[in-house]
Backbone as XML, in Angstrom:
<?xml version="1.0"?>
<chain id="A" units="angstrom">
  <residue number="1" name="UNK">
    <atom name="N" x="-128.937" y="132.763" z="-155.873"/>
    <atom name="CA" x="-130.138" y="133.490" z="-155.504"/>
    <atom name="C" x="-130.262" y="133.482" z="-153.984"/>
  </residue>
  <residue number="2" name="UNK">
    <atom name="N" x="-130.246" y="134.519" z="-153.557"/>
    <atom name="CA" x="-130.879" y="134.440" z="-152.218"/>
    <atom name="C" x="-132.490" y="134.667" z="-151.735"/>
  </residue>
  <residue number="3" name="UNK">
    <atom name="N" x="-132.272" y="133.961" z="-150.633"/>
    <atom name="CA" x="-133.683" y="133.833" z="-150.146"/>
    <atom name="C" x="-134.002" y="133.789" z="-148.872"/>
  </residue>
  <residue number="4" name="UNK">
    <atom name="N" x="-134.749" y="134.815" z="-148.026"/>
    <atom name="CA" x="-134.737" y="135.142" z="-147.159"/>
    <atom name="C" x="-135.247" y="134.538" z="-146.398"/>
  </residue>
  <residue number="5" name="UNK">
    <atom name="N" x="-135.046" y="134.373" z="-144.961"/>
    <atom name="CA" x="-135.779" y="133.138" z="-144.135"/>
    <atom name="C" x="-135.164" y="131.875" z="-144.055"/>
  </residue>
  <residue number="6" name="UNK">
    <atom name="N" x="-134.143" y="131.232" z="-145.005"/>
    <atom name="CA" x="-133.476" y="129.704" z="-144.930"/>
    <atom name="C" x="-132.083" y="129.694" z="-144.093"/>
  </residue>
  <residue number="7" name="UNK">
    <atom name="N" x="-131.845" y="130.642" z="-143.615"/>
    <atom name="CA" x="-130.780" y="130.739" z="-142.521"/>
    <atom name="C" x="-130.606" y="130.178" z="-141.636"/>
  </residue>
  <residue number="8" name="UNK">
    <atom name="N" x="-130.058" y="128.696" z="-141.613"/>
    <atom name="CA" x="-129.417" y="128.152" z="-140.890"/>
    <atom name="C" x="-130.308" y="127.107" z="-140.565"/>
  </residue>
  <residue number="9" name="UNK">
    <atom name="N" x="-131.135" y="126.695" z="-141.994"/>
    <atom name="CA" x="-132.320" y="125.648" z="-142.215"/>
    <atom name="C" x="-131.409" y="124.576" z="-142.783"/>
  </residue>
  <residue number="10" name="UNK">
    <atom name="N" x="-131.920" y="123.569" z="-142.666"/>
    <atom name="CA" x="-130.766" y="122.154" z="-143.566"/>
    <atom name="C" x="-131.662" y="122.001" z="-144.928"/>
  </residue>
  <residue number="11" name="UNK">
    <atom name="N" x="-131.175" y="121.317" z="-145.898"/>
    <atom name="CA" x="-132.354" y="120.993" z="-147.051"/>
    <atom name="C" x="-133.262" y="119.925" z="-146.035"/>
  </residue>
  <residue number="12" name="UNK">
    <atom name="N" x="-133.268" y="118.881" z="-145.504"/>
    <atom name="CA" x="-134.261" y="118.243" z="-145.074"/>
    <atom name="C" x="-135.267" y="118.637" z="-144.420"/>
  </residue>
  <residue number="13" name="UNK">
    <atom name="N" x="-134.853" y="119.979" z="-143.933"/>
    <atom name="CA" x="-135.701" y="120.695" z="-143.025"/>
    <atom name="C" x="-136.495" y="121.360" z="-143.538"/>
  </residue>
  <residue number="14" name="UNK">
    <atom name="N" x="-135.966" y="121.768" z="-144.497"/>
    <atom name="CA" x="-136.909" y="122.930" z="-145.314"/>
    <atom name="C" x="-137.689" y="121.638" z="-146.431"/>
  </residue>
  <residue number="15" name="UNK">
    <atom name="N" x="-137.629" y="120.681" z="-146.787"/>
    <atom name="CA" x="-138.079" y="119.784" z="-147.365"/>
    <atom name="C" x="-139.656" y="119.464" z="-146.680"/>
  </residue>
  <residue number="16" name="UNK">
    <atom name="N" x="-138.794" y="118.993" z="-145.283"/>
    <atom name="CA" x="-139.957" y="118.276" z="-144.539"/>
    <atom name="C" x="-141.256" y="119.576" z="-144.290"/>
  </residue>
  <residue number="17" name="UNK">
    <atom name="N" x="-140.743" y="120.877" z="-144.469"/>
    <atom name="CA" x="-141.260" y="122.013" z="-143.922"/>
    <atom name="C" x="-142.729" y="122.526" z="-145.466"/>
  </residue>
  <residue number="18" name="UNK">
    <atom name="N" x="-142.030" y="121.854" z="-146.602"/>
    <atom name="CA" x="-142.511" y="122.741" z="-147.323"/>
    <atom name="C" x="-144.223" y="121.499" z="-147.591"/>
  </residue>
  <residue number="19" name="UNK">
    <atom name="N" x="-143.222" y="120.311" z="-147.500"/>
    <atom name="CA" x="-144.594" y="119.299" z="-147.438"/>
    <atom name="C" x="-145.839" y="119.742" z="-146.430"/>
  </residue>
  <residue number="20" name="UNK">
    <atom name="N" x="-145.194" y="120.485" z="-145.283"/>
    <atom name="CA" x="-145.842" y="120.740" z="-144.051"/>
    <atom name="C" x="-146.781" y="121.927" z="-144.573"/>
  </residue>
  <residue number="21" name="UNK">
    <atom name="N" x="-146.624" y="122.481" z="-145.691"/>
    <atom name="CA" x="-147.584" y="123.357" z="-146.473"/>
    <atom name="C" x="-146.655" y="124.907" z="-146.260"/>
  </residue>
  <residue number="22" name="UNK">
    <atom name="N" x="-145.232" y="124.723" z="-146.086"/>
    <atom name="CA" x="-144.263" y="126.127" z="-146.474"/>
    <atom name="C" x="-144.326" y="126.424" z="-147.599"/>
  </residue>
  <residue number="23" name="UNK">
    <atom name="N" x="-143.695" y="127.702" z="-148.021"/>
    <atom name="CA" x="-143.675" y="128.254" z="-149.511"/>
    <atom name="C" x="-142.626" y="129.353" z="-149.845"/>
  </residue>
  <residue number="24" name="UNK">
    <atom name="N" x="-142.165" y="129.659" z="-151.077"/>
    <atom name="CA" x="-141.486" y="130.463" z="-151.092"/>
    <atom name="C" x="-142.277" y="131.693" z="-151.938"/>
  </residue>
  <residue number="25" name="UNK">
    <atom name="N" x="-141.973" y="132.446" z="-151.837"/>
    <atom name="CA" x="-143.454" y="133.927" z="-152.017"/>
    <atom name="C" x="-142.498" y="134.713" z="-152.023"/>
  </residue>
  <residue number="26" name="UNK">
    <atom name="N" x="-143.062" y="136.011" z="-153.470"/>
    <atom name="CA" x="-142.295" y="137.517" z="-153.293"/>
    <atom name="C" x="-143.495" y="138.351" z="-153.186"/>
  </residue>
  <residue number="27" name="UNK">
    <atom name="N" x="-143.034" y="139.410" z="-153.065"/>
    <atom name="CA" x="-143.816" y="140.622" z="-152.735"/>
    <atom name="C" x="-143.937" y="141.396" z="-153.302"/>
  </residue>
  <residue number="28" name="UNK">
    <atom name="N" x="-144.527" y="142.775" z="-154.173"/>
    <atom name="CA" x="-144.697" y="143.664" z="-154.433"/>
    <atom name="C" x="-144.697" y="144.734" z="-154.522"/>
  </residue>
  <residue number="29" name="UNK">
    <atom name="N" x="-144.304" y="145.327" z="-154.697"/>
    <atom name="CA" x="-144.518" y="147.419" z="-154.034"/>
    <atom name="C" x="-144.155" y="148.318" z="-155.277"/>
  </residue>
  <residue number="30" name="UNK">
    <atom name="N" x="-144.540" y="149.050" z="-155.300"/>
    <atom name="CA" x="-144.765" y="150.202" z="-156.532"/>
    <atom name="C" x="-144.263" y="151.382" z="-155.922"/>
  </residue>
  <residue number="31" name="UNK">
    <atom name="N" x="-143.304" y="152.425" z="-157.011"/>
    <atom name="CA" x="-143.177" y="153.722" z="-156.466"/>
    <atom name="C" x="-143.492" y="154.514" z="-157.297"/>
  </residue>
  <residue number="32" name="UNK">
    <atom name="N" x="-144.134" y="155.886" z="-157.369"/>
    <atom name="CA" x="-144.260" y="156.940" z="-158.419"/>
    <atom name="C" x="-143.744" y="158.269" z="-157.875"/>
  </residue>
  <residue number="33" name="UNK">
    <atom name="N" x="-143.281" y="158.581" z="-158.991"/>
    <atom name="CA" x="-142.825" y="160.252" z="-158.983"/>
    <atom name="C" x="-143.543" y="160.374" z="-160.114"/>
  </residue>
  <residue number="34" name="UNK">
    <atom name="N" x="-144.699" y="161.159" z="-159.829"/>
    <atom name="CA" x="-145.312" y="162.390" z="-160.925"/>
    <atom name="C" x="-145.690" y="161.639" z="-162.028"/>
  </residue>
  <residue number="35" name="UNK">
    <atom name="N" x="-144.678" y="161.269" z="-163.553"/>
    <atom name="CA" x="-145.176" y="160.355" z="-164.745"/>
    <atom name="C" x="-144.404" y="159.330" z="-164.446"/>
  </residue>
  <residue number="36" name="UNK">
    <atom name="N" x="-143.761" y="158.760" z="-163.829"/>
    <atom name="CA" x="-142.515" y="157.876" z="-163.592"/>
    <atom name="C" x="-142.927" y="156.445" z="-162.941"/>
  </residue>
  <residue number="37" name="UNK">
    <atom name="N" x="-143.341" y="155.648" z="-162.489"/>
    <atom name="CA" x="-144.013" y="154.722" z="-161.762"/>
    <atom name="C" x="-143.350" y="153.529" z="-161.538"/>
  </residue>
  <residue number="38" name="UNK">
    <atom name="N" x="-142.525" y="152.760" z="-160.727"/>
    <atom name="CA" x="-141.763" y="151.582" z="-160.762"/>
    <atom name="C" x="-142.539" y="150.711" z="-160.098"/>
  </residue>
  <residue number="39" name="UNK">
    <atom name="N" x="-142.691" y="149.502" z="-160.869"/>
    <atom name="CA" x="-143.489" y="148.101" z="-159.983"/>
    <atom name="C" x="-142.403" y="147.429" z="-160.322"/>
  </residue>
  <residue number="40" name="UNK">
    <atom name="N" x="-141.904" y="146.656" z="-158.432"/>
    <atom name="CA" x="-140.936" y="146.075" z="-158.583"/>
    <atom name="C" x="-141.354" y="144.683" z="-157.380"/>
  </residue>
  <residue number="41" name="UNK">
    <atom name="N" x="-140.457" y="143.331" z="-158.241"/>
    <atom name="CA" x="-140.908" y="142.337" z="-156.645"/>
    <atom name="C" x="-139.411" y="142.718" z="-155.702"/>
  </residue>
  <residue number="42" name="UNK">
    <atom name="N" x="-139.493" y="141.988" z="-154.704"/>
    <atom name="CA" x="-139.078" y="141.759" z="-153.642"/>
    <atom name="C" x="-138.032" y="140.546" z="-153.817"/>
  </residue>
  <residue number="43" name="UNK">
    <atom name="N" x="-137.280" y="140.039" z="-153.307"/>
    <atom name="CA" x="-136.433" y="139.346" z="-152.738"/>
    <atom name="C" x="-137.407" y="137.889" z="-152.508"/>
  </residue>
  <residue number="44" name="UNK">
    <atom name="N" x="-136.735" y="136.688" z="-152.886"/>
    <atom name="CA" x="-137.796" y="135.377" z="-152.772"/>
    <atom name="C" x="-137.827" y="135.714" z="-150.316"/>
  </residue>
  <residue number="45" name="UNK">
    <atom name="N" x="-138.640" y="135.206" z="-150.601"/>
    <atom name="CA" x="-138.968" y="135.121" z="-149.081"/>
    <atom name="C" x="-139.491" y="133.919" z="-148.703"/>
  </residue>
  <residue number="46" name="UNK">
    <atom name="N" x="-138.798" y="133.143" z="-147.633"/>
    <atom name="CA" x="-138.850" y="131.894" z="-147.512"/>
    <atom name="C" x="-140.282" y="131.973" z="-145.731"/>
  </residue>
  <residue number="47" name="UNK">
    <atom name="N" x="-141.745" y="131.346" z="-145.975"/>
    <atom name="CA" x="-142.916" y="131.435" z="-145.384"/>
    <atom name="C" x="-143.028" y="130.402" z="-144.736"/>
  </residue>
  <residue number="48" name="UNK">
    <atom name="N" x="-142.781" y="130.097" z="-143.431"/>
    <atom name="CA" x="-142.975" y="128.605" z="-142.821"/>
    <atom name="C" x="-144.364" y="127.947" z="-142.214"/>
  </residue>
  <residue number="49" name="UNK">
    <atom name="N" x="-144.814" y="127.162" z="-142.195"/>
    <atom name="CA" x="-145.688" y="126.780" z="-142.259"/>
    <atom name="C" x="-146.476" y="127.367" z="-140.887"/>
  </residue>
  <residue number="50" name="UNK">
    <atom name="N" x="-147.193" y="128.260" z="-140.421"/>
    <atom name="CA" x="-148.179" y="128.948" z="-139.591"/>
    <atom name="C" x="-147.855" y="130.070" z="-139.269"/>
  </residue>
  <residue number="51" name="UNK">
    <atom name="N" x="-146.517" y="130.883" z="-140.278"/>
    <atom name="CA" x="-146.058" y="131.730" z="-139.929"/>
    <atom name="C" x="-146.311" y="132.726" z="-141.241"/>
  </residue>
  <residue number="52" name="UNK">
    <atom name="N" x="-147.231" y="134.469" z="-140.602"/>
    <atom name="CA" x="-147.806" y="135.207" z="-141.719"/>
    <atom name="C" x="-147.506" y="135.585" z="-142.585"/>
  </residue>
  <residue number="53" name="UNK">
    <atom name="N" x="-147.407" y="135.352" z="-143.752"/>
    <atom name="CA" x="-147.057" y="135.996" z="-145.017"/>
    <atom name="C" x="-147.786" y="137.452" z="-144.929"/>
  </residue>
  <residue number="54" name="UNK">
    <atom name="N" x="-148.779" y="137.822" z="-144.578"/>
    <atom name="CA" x="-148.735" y="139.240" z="-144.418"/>
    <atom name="C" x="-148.110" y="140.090" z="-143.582"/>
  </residue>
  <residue number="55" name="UNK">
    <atom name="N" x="-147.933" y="139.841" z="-142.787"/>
    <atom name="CA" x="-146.806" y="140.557" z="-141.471"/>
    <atom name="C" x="-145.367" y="140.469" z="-142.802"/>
  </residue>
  <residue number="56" name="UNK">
    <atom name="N" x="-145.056" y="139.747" z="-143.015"/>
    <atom name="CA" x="-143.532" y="139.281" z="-144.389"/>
    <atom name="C" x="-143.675" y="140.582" z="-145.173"/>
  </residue>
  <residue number="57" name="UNK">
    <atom name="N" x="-145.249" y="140.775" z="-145.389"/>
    <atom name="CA" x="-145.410" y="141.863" z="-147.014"/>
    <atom name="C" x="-145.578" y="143.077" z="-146.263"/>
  </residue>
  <residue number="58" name="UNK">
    <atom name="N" x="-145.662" y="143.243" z="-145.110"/>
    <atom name="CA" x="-146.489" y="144.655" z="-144.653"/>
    <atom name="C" x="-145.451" y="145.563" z="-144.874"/>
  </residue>
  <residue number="59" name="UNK">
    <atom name="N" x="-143.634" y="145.783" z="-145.018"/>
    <atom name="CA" x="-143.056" y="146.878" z="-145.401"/>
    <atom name="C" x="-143.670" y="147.019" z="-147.054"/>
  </residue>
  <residue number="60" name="UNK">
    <atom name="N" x="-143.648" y="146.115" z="-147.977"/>
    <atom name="CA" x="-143.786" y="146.185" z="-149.533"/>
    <atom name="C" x="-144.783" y="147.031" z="-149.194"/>
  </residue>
  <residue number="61" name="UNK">
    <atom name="N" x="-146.014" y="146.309" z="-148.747"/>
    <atom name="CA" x="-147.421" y="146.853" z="-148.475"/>
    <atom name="C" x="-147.329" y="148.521" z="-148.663"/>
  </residue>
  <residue number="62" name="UNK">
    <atom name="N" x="-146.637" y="148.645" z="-147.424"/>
    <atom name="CA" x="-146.626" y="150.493" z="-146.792"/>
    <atom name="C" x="-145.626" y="151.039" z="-147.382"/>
  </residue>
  <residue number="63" name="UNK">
    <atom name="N" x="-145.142" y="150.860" z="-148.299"/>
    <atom name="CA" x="-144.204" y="151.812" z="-149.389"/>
    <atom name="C" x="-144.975" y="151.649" z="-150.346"/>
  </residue>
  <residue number="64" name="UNK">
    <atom name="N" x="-145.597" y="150.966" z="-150.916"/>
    <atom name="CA" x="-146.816" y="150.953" z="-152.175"/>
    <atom name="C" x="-147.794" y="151.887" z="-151.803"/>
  </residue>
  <residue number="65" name="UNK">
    <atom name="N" x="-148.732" y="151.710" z="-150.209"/>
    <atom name="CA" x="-149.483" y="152.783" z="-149.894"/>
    <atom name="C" x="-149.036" y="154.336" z="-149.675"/>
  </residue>
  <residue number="66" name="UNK">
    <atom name="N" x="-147.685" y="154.565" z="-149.008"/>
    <atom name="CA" x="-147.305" y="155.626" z="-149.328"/>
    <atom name="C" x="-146.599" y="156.108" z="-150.634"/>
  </residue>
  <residue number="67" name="UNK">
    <atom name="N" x="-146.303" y="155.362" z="-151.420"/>
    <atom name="CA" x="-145.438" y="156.137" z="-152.504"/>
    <atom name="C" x="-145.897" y="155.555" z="-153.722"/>
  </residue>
  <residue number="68" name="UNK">
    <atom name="N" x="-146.706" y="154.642" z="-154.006"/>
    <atom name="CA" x="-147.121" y="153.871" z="-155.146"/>
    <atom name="C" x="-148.140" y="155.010" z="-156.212"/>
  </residue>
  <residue number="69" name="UNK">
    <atom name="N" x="-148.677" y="155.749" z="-155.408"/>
    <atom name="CA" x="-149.771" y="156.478" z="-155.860"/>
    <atom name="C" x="-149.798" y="157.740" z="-156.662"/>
  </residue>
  <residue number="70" name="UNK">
    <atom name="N" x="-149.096" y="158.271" z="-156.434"/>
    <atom name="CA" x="-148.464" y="159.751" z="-157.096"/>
    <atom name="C" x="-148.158" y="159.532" z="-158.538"/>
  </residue>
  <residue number="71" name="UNK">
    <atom name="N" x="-148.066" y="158.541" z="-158.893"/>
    <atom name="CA" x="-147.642" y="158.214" z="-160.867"/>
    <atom name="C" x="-149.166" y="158.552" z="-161.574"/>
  </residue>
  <residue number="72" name="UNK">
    <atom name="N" x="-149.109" y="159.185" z="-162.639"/>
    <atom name="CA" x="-150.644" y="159.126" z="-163.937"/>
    <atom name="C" x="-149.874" y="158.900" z="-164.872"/>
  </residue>
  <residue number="73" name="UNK">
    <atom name="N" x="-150.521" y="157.981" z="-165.185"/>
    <atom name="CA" x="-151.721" y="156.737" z="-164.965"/>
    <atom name="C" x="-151.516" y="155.753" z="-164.012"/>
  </residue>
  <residue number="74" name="UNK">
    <atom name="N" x="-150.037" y="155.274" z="-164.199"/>
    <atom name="CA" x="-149.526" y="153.583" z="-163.752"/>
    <atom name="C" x="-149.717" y="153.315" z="-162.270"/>
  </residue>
  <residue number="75" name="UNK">
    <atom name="N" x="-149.415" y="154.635" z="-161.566"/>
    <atom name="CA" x="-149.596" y="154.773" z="-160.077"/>
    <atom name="C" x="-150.510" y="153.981" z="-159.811"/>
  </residue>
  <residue number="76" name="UNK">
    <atom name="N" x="-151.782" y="154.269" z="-160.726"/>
    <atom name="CA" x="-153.098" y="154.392" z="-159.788"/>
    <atom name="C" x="-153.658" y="152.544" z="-160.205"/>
  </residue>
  <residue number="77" name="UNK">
    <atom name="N" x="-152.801" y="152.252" z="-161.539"/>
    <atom name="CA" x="-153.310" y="151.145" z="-161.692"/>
    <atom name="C" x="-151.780" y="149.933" z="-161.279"/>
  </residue>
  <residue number="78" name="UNK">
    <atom name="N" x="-150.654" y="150.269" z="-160.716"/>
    <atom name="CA" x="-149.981" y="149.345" z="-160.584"/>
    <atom name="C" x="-150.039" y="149.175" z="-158.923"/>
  </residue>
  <residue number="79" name="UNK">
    <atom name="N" x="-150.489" y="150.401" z="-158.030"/>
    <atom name="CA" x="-150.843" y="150.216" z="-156.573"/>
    <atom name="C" x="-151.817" y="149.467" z="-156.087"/>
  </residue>
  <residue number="80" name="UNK">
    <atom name="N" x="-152.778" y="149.434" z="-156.914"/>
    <atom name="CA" x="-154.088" y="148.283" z="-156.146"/>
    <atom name="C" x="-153.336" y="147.073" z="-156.319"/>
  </residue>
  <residue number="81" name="UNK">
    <atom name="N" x="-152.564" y="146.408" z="-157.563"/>
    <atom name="CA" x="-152.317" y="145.122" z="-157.815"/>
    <atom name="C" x="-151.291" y="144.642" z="-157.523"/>
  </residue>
  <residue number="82" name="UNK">
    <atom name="N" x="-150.040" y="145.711" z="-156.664"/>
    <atom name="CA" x="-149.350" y="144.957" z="-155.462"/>
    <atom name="C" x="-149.935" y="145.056" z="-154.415"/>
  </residue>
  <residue number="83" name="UNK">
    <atom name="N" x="-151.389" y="145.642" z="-153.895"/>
    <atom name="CA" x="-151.621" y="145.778" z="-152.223"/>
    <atom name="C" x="-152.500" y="144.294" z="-152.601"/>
  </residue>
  <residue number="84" name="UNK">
    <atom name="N" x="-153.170" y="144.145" z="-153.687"/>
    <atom name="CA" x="-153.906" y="142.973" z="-153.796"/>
    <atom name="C" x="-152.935" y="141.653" z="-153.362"/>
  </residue>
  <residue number="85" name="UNK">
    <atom name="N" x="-151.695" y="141.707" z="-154.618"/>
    <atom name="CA" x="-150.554" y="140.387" z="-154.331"/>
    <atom name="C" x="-151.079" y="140.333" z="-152.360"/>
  </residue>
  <residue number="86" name="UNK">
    <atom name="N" x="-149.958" y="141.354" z="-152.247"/>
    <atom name="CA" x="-149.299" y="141.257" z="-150.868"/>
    <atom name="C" x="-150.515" y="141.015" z="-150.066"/>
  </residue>
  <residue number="87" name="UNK">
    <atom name="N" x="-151.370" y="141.731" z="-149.857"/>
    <atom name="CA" x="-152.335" y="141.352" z="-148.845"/>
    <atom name="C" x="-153.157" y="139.830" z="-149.029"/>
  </residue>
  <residue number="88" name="UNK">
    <atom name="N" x="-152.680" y="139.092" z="-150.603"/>
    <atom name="CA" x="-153.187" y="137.916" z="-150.671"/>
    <atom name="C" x="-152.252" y="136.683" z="-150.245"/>
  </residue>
  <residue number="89" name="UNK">
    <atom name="N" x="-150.915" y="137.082" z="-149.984"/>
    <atom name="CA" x="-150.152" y="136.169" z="-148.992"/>
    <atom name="C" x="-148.844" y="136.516" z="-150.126"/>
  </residue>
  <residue number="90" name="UNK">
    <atom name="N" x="-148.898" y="137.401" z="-150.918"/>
    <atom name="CA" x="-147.505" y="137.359" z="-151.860"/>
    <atom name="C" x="-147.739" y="136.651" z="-153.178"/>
  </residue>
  <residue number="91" name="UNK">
    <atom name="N" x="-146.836" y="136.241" z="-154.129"/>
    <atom name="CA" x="-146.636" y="135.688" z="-155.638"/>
    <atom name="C" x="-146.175" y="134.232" z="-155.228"/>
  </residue>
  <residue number="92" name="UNK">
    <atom name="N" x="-146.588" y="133.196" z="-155.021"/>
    <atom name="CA" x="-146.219" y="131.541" z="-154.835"/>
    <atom name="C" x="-145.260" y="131.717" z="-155.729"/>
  </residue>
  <residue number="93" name="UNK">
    <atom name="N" x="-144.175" y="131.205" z="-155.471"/>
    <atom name="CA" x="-143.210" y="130.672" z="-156.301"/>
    <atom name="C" x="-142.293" y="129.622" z="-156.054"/>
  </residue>
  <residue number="94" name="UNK">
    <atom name="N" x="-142.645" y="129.324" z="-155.101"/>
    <atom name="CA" x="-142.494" y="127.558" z="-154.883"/>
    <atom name="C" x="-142.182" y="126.511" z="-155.781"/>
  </residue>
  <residue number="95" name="UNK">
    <atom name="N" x="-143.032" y="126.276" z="-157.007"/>
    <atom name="CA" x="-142.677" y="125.276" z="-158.175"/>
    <atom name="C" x="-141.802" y="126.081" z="-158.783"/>
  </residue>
  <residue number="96" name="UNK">
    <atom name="N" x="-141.482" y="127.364" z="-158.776"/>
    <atom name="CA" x="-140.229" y="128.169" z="-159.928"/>
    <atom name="C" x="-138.709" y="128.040" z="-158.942"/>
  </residue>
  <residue number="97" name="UNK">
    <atom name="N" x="-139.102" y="127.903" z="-157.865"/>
    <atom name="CA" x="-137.933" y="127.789" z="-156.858"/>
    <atom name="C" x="-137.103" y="126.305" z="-157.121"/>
  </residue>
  <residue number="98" name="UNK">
    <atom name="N" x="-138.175" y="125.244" z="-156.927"/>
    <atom name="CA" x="-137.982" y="123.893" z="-156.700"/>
    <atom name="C" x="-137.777" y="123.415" z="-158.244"/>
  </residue>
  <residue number="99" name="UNK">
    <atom name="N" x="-138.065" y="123.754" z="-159.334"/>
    <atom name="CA" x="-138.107" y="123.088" z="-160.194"/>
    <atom name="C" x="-137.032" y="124.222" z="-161.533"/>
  </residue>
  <residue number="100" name="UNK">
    <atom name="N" x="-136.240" y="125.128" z="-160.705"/>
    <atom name="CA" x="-135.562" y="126.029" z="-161.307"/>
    <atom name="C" x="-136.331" y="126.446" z="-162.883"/>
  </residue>
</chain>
């Protein structure tokens, strides 16, 4: 699995980092064509401790706001609930990471 952000991190580092209140978080974004609607996550993304998880989500973000919307029905109800994820810091997945 890859995971974005641990590049050229040691395990102790990212250990000592995650105690430090790091996390690993995916993201969200939705696309629609017309009846067609895809909600899909993102790639794990590795969040270091004072560093924004929203700045991380803001491409997911702005492909959900531009292209999420155009689907009936799913558009309209799968676009609020990735801008919600993402603008709430992403999906924690930290204990699914660490505890496989």
């Amino acid at each position: 699995m890859t995971i974005a952000g641990i590049e050229g991190l040691s395990n102790e580092t990212i250990r000592g980092e995650l105690a430090a209140g790091a996390r690993f978080v995916v993201f969200e974004y939705c696309i629609s064509i017309l009846i067609l609607t895809f909600k899909r996550s993102s790639a794990v993304h590795y969040i270091r401790p004072g560093e924004s998880a929203l700045l991380k989500g803001l491409p997911y973000t702005m492909i959900s706001l531009l292209f999420g919307w155009w689907g009936f029905p799913f558009g309209l109800l799968y676009t609020p609930m990735a801008l919600i994820t993402n603008l709430s810091g992403g999906r924690d997945v930290t204990a699914t990471i660490l505890h496989g």
